[in-house]
C-alpha positions as CSV (number, residue, x, y, z in Angstrom):
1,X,-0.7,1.6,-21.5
2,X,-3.5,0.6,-18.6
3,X,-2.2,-0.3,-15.4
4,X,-4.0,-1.6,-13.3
5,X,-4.1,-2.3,-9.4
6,X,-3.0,-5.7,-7.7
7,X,-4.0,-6.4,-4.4
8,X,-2.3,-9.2,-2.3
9,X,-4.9,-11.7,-0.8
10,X,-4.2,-12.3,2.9
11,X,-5.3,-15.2,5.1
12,X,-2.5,-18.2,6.0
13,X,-2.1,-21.5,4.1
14,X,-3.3,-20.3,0.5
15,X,-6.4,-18.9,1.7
16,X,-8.0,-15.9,0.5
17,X,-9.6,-14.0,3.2
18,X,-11.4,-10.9,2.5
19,X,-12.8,-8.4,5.1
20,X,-15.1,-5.7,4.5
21,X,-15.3,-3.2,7.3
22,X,-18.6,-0.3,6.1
23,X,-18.0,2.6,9.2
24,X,-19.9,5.5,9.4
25,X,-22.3,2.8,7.5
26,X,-22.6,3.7,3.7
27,X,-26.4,3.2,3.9
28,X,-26.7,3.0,-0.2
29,X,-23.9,1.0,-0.8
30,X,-24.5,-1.3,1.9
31,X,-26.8,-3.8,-0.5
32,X,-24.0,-4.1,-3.2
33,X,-21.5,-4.8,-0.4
34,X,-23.7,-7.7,0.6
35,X,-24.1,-8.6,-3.2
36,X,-20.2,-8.4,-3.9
37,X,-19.7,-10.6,-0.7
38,X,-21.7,-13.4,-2.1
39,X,-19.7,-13.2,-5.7
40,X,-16.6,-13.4,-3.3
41,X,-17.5,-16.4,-1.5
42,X,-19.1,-18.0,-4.9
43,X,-15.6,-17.3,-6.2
44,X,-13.6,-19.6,-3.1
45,X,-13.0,-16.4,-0.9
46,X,-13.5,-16.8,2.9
47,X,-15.5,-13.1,3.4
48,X,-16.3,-11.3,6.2
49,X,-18.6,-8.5,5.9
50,X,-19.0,-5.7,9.0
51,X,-21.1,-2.6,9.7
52,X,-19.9,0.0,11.9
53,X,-22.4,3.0,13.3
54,X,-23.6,3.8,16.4
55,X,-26.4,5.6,15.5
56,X,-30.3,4.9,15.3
57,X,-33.1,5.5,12.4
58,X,-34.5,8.8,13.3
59,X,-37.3,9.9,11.1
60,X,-35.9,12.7,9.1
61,X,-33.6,9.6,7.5
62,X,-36.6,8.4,5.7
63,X,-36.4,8.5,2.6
64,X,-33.0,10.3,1.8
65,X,-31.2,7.3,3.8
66,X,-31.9,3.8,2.8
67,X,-34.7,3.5,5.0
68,X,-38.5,3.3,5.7
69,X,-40.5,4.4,8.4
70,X,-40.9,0.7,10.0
71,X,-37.2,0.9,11.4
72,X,-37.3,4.1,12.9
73,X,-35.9,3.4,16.3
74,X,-33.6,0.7,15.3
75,X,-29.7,0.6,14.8
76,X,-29.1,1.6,11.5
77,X,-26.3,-1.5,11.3
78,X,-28.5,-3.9,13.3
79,X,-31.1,-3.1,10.4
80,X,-29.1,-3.0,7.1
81,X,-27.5,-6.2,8.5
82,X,-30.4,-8.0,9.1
83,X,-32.2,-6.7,5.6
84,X,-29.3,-7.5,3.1
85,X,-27.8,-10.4,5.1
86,X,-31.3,-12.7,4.8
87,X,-31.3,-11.3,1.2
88,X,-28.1,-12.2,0.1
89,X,-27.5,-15.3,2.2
90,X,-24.0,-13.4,3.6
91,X,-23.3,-13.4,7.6
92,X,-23.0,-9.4,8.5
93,X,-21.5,-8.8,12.1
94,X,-22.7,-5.2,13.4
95,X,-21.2,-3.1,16.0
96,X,-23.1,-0.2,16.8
97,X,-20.4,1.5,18.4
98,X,-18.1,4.6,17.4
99,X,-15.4,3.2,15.4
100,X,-12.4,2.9,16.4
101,X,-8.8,1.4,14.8
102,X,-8.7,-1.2,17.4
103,X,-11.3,-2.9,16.4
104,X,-9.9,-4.4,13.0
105,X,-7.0,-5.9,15.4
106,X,-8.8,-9.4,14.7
107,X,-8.8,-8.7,11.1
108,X,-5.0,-8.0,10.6
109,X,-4.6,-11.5,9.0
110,X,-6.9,-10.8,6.1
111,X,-6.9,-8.6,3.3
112,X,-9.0,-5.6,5.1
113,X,-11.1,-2.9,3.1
114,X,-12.2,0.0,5.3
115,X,-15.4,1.5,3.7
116,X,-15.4,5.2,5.0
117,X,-18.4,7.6,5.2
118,X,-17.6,9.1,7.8
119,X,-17.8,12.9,7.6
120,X,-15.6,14.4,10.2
121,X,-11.5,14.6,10.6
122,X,-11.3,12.9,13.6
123,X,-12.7,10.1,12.0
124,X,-10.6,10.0,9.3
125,X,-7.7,10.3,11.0
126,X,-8.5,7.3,12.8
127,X,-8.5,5.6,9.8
128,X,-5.5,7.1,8.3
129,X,-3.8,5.7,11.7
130,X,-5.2,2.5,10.7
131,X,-3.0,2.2,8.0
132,X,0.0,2.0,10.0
133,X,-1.2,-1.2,11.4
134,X,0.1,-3.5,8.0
135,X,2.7,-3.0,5.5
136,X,1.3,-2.7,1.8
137,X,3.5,-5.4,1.2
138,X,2.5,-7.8,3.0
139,X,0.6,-10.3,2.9
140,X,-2.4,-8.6,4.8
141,X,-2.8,-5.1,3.3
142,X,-5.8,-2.9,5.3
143,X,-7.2,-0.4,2.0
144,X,-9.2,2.7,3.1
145,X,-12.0,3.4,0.5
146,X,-13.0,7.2,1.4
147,X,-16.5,8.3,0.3
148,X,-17.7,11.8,0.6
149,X,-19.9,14.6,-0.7
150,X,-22.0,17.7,-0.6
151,X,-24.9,19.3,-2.3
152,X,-24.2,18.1,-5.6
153,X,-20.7,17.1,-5.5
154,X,-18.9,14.3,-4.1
155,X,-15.7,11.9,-4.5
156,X,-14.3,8.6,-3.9
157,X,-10.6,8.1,-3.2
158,X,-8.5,4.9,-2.7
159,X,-5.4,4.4,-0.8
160,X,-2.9,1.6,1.3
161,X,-0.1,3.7,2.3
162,X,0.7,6.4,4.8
163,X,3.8,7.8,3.4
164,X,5.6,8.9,0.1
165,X,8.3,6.2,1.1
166,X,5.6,3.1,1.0
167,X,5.5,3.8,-2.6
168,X,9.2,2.9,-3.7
169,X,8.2,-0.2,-4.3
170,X,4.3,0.3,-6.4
171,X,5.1,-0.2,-10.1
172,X,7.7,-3.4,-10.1
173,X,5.8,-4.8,-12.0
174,X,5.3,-2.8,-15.7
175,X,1.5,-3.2,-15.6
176,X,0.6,-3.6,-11.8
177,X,0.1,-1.1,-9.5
178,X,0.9,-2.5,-5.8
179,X,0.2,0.6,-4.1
180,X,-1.7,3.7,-3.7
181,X,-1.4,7.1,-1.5
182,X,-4.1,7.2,1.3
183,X,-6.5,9.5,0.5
184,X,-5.3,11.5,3.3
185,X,-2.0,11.6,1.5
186,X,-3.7,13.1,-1.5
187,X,-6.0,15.4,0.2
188,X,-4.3,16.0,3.6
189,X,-7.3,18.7,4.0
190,X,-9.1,15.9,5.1
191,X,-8.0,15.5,8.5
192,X,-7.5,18.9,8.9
193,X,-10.8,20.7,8.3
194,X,-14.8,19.9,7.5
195,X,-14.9,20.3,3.5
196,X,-16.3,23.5,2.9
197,X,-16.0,24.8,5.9
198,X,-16.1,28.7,4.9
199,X,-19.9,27.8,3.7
200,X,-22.8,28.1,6.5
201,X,-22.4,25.8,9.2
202,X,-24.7,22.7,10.1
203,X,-27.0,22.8,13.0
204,X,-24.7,21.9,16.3
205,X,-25.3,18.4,17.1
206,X,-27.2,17.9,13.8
207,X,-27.7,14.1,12.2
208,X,-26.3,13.8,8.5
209,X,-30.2,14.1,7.2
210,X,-30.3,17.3,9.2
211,X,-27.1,18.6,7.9
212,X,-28.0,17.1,4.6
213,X,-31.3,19.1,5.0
214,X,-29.7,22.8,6.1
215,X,-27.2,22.5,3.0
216,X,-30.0,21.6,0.4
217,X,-28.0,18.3,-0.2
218,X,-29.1,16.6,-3.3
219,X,-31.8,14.2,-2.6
220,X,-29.4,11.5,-5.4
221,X,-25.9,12.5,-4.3
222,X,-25.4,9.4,-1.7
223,X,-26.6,6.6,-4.6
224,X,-23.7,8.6,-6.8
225,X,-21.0,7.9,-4.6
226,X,-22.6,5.0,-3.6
227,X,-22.6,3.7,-7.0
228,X,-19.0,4.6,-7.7
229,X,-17.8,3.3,-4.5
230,X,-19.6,0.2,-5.2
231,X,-17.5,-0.3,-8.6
232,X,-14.2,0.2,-7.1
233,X,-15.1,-2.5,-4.6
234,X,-16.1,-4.7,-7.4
235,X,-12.9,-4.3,-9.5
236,X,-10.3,-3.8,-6.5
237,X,-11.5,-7.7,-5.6
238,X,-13.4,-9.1,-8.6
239,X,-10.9,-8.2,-11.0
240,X,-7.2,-7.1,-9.2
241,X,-4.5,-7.4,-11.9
242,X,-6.8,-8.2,-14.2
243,X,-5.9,-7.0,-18.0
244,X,-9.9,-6.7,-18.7
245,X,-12.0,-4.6,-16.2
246,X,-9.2,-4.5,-13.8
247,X,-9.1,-1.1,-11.5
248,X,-6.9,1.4,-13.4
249,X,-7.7,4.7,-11.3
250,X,-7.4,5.8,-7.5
251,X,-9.8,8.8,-6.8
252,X,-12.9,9.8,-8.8
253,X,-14.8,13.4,-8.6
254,X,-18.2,14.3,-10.1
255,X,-20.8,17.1,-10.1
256,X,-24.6,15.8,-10.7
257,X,-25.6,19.8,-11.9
258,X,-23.1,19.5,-14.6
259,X,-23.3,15.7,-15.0
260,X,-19.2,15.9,-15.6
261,X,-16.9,13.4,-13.7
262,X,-12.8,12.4,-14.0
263,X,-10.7,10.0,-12.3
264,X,-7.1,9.9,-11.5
265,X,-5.6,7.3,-13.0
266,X,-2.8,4.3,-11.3
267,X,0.0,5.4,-13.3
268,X,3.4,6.6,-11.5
269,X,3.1,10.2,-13.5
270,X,-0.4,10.5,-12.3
271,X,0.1,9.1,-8.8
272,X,3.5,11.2,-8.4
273,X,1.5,14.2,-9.8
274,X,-1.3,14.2,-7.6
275,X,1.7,14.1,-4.4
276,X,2.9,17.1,-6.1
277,X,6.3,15.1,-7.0
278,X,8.0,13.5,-10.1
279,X,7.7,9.5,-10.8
280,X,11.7,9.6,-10.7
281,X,11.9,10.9,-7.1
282,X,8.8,9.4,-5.8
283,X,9.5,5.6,-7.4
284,X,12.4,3.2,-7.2
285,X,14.3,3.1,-10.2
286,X,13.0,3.2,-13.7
287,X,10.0,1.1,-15.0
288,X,10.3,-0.8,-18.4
289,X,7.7,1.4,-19.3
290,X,8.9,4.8,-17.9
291,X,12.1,3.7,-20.2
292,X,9.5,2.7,-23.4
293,X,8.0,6.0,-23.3
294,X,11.3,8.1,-23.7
């Protein structure tokens, strides 16, 4: 049986208010986040879409980074912004800062995606932090969307809770899931260490192009996760609880070499599984269909 994922709408008085926070921007994916934000607001959701990165277009971006040799100089933000907002007719606020958890303090009242691509652990445990700032059962869940990669390789992972104990409550319904580990719950690694750290180190102080660059990154690996990321965004808000086209799995892994990818899917055996635990001990009671399946 699918289950699929149901994500509370925030926002007071009926109102469904969506915010879309891209740190560490996600160059590639930034134009279907601008996309997906007009579907949202064609579909009577109040959306707010926000790039976060402090850094500039340096030369060696062009072309493995969404950009051409015009913007060179620029914000990176300021200039995806300004590119996919007049596209798309979508406001995009930029900040072109270091993020930080305290600055989605204004957006605790609406339903909050944070889009990560960021590719250190301080980062992410910033944004594991971030998480503690709303309950998953509230009105005004925060999601953290993880995107990462290397060479050829990469994953996306999607979570809404800190803690085994947040997920007592994930599967009261037979076929909706409510809530998922963080992807730092799944792969504490990442907050711990760079991911493959034992392989030769990046040039100190070196831009992602440069690091991108000194590990022979794959010049179609960012559009990958891009393109995944980009379909869990689509069906976490598009479609949430939907029986048709409705999300269904929580982290995704592919290789481009061997063209092979597999998701794990929202189910309490997989979910309980990938914490290392048993649905029984990591879920309240006994689902109808836990009891249909004996």
């Amino acid at each position: 049986m699918q289950v699929n994922l149901h994500v509370r709408f925030g926002g007071g008085q009926g109102e469904k208010q969506v915010k879309l926070l891209a740190l560490c921007l996600p160059y590639w994916l930034a134009p279907s986040i601008a996309r997906l934000a007009r579907v949202l607001a064609e579909t009577g959701k109040q959306v707010a879409v926000t790039f976060v990165d402090p850094d500039v277009v340096e030369e060696v971006n062009v072309p493995r980074q969404n950009f051409c040799a015009a913007e060179v100089g620029r914000f990176k933000a300021e200039t995806l912004a300004r590119r996919f907002s007049g596209a798309w007719g979508i406001p995009i606020t930029t900040i072109t800062e270091r993020w930080d958890k305290q600055m989605i303090r204004e957006h605790w009242s609406a339903t909050t995606i944070l889009v990560g691509c960021v590719d250190n652990p301080a980062a992410r445990r910033s944004l594991a932090d971030a998480l503690a700032n709303a309950s998953p059962n509230s009105s005004s869940p925060i999601w953290w969307l993880d995107c990462g990669n290397w060479r050829d390789n990469g994953q996306v992972l999607l979570g809404n809770v800190r803690t085994p104990k947040e997920l007592r409550e994930a599967f009261q319904i037979e076929t909706l899931c409510a809530a998922l580990p963080s992807p730092a719950l799944v792969h504490p690694e990442l907050l711990t260490a760079l991911p493959h750290a034992s392989r030769a180190a990046p040039p100190p102080g070196g831009s992602c192009a440069q690091m991108a660059l000194a590990h022979a990154q794959s010049l179609m690996i960012n559009q990958r996760v891009a393109s995944e990321a980009a379909d869990y965004l689509a069906r976490l808000l598009l479609a949430s609880g939907s029986r048709d086209g409705g999300l269904c799995r929580f982290a995704t892994y592919f290789d481009l070499i061997s063209g092979s990818a597999r998701s794990l899917y929202t189910t309490p055996e997989t979910i309980a599984a990938a914490l290392h635990t048993t649905p029984t001990k990591l879920f309240r009671g006994k689902s109808k269909r836990n009891r249909a399946a004996r």
